[in-house]
C-alpha positions in Angstrom: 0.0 0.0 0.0 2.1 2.9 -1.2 -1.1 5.7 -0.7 -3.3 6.8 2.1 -5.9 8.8 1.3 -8.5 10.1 4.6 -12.2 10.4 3.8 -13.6 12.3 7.1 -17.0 11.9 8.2 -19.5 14.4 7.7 -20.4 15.7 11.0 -24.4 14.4 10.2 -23.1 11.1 9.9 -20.8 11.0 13.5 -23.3 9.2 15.2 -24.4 6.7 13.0 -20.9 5.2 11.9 -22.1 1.5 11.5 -24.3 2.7 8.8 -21.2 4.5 7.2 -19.0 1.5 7.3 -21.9 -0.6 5.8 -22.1 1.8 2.8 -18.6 1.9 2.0 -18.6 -2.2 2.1 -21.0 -1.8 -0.4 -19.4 1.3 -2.3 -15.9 -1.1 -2.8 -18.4 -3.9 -3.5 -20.1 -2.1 -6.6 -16.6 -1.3 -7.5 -15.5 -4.6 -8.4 -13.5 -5.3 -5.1 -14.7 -8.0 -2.5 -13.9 -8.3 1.3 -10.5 -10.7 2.1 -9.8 -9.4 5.3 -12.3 -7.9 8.3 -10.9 -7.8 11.3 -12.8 -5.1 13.6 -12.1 -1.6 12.0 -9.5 -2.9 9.5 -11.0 -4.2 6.3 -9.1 -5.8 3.0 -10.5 -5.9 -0.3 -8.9 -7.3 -3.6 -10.3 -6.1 -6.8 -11.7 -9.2 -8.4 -10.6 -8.1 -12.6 -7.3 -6.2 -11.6 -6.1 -8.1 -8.8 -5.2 -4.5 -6.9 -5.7 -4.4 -3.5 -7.1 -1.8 -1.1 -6.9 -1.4 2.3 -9.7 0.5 4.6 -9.6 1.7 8.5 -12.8 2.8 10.3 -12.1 5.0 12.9 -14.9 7.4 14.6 -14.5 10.1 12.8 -12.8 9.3 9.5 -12.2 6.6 6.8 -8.5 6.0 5.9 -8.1 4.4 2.5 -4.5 3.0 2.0 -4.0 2.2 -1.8 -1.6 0.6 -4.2 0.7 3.0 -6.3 -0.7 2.2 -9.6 -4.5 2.0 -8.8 -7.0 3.1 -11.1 -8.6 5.4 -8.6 -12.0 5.2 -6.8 -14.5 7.9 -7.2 -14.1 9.1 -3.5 -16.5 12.6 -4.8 -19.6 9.9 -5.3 -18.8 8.1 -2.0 -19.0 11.4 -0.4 -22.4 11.8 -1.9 -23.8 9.0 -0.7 -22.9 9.3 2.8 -24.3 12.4 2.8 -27.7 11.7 1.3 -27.5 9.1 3.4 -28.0 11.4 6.8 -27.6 14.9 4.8 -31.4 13.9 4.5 -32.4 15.0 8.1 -32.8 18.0 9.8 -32.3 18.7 13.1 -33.8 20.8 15.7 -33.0 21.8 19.3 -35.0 22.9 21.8 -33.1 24.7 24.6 -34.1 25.1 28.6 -32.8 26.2 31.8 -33.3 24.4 34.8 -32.9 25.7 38.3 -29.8 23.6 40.2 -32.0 20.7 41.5 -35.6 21.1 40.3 -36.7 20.8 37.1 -38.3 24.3 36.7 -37.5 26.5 34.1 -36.3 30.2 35.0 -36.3 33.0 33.0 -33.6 32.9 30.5 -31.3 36.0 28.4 -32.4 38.3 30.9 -30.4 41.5 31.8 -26.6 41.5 33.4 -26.8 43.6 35.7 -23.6 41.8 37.2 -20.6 44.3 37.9 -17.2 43.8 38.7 -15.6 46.4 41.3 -11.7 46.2 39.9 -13.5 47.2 36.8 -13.7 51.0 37.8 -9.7 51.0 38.5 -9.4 51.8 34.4 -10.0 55.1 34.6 -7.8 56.2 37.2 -4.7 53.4 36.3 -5.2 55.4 32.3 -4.8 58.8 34.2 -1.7 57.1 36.0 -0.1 55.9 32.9 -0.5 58.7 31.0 1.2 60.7 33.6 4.0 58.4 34.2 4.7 58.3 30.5 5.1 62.5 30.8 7.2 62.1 34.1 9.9 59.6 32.2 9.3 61.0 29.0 8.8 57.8 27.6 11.8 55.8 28.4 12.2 52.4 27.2 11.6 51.0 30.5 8.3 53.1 31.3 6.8 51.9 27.6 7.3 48.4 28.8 5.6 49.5 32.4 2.9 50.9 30.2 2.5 48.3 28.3 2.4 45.9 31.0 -0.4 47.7 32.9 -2.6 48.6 29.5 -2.6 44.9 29.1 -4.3 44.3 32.3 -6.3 47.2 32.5 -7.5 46.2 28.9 -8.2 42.5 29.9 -10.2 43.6 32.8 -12.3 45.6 30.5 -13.1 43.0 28.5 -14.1 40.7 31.0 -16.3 43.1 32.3 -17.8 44.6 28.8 -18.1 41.4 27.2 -20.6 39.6 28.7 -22.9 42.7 28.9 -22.5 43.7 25.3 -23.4 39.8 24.3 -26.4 39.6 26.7 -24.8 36.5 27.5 -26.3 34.8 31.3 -24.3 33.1 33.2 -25.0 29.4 33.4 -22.6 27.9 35.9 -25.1 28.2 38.8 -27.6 26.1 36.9 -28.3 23.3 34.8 -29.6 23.4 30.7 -32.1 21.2 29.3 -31.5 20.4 25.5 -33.5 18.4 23.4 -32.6 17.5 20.2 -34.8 15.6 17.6 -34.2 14.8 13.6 -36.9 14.9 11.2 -36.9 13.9 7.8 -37.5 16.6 5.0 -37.7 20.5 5.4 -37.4 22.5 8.7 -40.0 23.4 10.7 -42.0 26.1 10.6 -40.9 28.9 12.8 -44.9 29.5 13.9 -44.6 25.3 14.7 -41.1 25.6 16.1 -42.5 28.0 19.1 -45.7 26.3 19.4 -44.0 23.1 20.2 -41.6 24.8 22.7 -44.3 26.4 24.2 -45.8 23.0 25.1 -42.7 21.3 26.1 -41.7 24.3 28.0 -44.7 23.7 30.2 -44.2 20.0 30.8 -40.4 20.1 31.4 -41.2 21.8 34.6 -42.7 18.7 35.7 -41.2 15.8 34.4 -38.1 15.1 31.7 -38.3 11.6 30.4 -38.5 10.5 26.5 -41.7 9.1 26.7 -43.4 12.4 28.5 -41.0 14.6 25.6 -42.0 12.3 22.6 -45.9 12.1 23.4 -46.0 16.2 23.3 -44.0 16.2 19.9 -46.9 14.1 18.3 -49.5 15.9 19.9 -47.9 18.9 18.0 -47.7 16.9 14.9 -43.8 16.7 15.2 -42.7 13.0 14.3 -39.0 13.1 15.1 -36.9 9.6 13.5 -34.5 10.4 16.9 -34.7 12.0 19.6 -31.9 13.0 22.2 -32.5 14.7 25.8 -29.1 15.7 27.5 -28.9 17.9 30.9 -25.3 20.3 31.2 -24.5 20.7 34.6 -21.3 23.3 34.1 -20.6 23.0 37.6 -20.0 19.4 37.7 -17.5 19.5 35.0 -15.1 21.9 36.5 -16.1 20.1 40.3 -12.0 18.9 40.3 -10.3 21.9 38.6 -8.9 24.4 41.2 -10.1 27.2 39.4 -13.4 26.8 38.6 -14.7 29.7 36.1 -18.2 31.3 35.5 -19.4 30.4 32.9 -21.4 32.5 30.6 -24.1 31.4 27.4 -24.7 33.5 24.6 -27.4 33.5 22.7 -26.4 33.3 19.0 -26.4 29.9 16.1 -22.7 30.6 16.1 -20.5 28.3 17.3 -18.6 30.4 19.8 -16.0 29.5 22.4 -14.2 32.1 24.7 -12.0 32.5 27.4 -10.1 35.3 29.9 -8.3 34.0 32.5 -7.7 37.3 34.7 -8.5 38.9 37.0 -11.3 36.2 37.4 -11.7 33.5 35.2 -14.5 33.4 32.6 -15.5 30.9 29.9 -18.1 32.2 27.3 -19.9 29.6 24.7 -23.0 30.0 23.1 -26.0 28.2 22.5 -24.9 26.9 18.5 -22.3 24.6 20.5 -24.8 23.2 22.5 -26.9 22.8 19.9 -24.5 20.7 17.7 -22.7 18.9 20.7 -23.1 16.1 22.9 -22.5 16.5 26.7 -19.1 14.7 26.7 -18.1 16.7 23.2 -19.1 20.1 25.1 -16.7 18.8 28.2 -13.5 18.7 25.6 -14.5 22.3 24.3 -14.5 23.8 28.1 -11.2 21.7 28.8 -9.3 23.7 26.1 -10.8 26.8 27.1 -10.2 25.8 30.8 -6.1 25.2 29.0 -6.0 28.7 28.7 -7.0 29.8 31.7 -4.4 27.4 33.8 -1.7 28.7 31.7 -3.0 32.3 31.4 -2.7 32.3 27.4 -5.1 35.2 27.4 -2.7 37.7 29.6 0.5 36.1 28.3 -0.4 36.2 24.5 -1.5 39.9 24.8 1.7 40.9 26.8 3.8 39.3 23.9 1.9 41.1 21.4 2.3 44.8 22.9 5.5 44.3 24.6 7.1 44.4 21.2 6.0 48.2 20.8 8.8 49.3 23.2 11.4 47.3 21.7 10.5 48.2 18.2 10.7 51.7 19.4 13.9 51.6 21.1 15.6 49.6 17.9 13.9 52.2 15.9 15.1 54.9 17.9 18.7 54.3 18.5 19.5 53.0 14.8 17.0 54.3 12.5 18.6 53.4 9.4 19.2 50.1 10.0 18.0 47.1 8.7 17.6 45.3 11.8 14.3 47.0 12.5 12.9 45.1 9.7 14.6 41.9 10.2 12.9 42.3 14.0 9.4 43.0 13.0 9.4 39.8 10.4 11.0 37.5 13.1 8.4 38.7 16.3 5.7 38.3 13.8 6.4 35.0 13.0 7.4 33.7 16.0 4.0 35.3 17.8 2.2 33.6 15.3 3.6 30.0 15.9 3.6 30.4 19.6 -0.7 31.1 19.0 -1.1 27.9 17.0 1.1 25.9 19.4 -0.9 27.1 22.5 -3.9 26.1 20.8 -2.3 22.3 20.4 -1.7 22.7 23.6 -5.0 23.1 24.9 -6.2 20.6 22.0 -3.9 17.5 24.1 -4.8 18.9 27.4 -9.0 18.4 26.8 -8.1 15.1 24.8 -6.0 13.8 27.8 -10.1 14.9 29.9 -12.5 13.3 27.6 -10.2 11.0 25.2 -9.3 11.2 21.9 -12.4 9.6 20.3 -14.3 12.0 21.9 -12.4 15.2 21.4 -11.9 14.4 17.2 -15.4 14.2 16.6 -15.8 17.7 18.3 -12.9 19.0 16.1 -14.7 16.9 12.8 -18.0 18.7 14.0 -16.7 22.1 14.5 -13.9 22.6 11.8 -15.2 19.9 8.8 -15.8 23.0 5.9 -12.2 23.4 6.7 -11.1 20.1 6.9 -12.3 19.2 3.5 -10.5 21.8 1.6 -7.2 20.5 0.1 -4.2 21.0 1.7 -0.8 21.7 0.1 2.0 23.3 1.2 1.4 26.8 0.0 -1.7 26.7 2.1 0.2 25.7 5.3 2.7 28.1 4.7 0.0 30.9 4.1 -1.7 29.2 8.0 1.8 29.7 9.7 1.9 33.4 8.7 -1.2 34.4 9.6 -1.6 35.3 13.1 -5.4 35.5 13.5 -5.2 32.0 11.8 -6.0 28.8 14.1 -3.7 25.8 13.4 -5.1 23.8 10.4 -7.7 21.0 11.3 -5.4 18.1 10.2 -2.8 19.5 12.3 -5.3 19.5 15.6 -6.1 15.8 14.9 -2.3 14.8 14.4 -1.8 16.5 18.0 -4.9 14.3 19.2 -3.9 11.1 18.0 -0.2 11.6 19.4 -1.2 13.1 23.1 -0.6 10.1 24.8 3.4 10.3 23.9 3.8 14.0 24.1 4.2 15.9 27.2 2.7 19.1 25.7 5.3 21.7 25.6 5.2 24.9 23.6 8.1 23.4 21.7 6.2 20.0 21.2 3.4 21.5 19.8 5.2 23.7 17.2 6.7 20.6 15.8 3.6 19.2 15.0 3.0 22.9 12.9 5.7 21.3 10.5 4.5 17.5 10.4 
């Protein structure tokens, strides 16, 4: 077998992965090539006119096809299509509620922050303090870095602050969320349906969650879901063993959207599109690399990396403003900021695999990151990731990091290896 070629699952199809294996049996089948070998995930086939063998490892979250040099090629495009018609087909809908800790009675939910952090009010007077300081030293090397230092945290705090209120996120930590998830087959629903149904099951969830009680008032509202799924998040209970345990705060938006600050108080923001697409144990490995950077403080470190190269700019620009070093600086400190953001990002990949395993945590990335996992990849394209700073590492990089967190220890150094695998 001389080529491998991975066929990644489309995130419709994650949870029904014996019916994908079946249909690419019967995809190499129609092709002309007939099981020799099937040993739990591993399957052998030999084409039964050419003689060429193919090779075929299920995994939970893709299909790696290991082929011989001179194949004639499968159609992997109308494989795709399959697979997807074959759960492409359903739509799925979520129904979100919040439960008070304990009881199963809803509270009111999105209502106004009115939460306000006291160290929050130190910004105006640490600006007037800076400001001032910059005048008394006329703005020496060493009181740009002192500035820079303090904007950082003065900025951070007013982020923590701002951004929950400016999202009309609610907090969440203190309570436990009700999500109910069904397929149907065909269109969507109606939006006038949609709240109708919500209405009703809004009114029973205060009194008892069980499928039976959930699926009786979706046919009484003429809702005939092929699946159904009821899951409870208790945020609380997932960061129960971490030291610091963060608030965490919902926001209200289809988005997929994870956030973290780690200072002065730590803070975890998602919103309800993750919940939506997730499963419990999915939604665990997202808050573990969120909960990655607050133990290591990658949002005050990454910030002070970033601004701290003002100063130093300005003092190489200062003393030797003809020189060519100034240049050479700003190229390096750019690239190097921007691998040390893709390997902290590995970093907290292996730290939320090592929490919920790597089964787990690769469907999540499959789920989250698949239109970017099926573009092709070549090395112009990698190149371009490394260089961009605002870039995440590329999804094929993230599941390499996954698959090999068992032998790594996680380093910064580690992780920007696997930026060059």
């Amino acid at each position: 077998m001389d080529e491998k070629i991975d066929f990644f699952i489309p995130p419709a199809c994650l949870d029904e992965t014996e019916k994908v294996f079946s249909e690419i049996k019967i995809f190499l089948a129609s092709n002309g090539y007939r099981v020799r070998t099937e040993k739990r995930n591993l399957v052998v086939a030999e084409n039964i006119y050419s003689g060429e063998k193919i090779g075929v490892i299920f995994s939970g979250h893709k299909v790696s096809f290991f082929l011989d040099k001179n194949h004639k090629g499968l159609d992997l495009k109308k494989l795709y299509q399959k697979i997807f018609s074959l759960c492409g087909s359903k739509r799925e809908v979520v129904f979100i509620f919040p439960l008070s800790k304990g009881k199963a009675k809803p509270k009111t939910f999105f209502s106004k922050n009115r939460e306000v952090y006291n160290w929050a009010f130190l910004a105006v007077p640490l600006l007037t303090l800076l400001i001032l300081m910059a005048e008394i030293f006329q703005a020496s090397i060493w009181s740009l870095f002192l500035y820079t230092v303090l904007l950082v945290f003065v900025f951070i705090s007013l982020v923590s602050l701002v951004l929950p209120i400016a999202l009309k996120a609610t907090r969440t930590d203190d309570k436990q969320l009700l999500v109910i998830k069904i397929q149907v087959d065909g269109q969507e629903l109606p939006r006038e349906k949609y709240l109708s149904t919500k209405k009703a099951l809004y009114q029973v969830v205060s009194q008892k969650i069980d499928e039976e009680t959930i699926s009786t008032v979706l046919r009484n509202n003429s809702v005939n879901p092929t699946m159904l799924s009821i899951y409870i998040f208790d945020f609380k209970e997932l960061f129960q063993t971490n030291k610091k345990k963060p608030r965490v705060y919902l926001v209200n938006t289809v988005k997929r959207v994870s956030y973290s600050i780690s200072f002065p108080r730590p803070l975890v923001l998602i919103s309800t599109g993750l919940l939506a697409e997730l499963t419990p144990e999915e939604l665990k490995g997202v808050l573990m690399h969120e909960y990655s950077h607050i133990k290591n403080r990658d949002t005050v470190i990454l910030p002070l990396l970033f601004l701290t190269g003002v100063p130093i700019a300005y003092w190489i620009l200062s003393s030797s403003p003809h020189s060519s070093f100034f240049i050479i600086f700003l190229v390096a400190y750019y690239v190097s900021l921007s691998l040390l953001f893709k390997a902290i990002e590995l970093r907290a990949d292996v730290y939320a695999t090592r929490k919920v395993g790597g089964d787990v945590y690769s469907k999540t990335i499959v789920k989250l990151e698949y239109p970017r996992l099926i573009r092709h990849e070549t090395a112009v394209t990698k190149i371009l990731n490394l260089l961009n700073i605002a870039s995440y590492p590329l999804p094929t990089q993230r599941l390499h990091a996954v698959e090999h967190s068992h032998f790594i220890k996680g380093h910064i150094f580690e992780m920007i290896k696997f930026l060059f695998s």
